[in-house]
N, C-alpha and C positions, 0 to 999 in steps of 0.2 A: 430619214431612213436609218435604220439599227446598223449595227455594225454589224452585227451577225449575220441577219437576213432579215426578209419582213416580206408580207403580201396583200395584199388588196383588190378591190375592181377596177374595171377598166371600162373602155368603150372604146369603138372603133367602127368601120362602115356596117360590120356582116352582127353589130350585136355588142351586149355585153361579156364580158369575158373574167375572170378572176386569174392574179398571175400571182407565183412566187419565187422567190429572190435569196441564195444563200452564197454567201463569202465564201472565202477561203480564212476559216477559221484560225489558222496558226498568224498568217500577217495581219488579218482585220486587228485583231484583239485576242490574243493567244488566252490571256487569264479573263476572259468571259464566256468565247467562242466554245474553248477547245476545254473547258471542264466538262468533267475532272478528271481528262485525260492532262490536264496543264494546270500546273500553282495555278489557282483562285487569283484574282486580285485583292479579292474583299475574305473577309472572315468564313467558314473556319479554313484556317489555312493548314488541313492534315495531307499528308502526300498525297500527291494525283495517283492516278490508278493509271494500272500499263496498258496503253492500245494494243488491243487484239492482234491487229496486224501489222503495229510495229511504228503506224504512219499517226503524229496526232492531229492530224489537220483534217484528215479525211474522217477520219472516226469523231471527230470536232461536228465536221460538214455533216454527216448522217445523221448526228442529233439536232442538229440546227434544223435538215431538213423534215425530219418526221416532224418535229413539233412544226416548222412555216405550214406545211399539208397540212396538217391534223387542223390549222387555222384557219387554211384556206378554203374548205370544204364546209367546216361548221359555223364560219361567219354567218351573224345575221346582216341583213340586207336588205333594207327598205321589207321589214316583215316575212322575210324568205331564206329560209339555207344557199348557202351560196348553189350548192349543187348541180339547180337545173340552168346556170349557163353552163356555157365549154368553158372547159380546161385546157 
């Protein structure tokens, strides 16, 4: 599992299902999660930019989460978009 988040399918009695999974950005891994609202770990190391709203962990978590979704939805899948299971 990533530190950040990560998602995949699943299974269960009622069907297949696709889930996604996002950390809390600032304690997972601050200089992965939480750019570039947080020093980089890795190169380039130019100053972080200021969180909107003040918070780096959540503004971290938003971008972890659009990109887990945007993953989760356009998976392929044994020849299929994730789509037509439940969410």
């Amino acid at each position: 599992m990533s530190k950040c988040g990560t998602h995949g399918p699943g299974q269960d009695k009622m069907g297949i299902f696709v889930y996604a999974w996002v950390g809390n950005s600032v304690t997972r891994c601050p200089g992965q999660c939480a750019w570039p609202f947080h020093q980089p770990i890795y190169e380039p190391q130019a100053p972080p930019l200021v969180a909107r709203n003040g918070d780096v962990g959540i503004d971290g978590m938003i971008i972890n989460l659009a990109t887990v979704l945007a993953g989760t939805v356009t998976d392929i899948s044994e020849g299929q978009l994730a789509h037509p299971y439940r969410l």
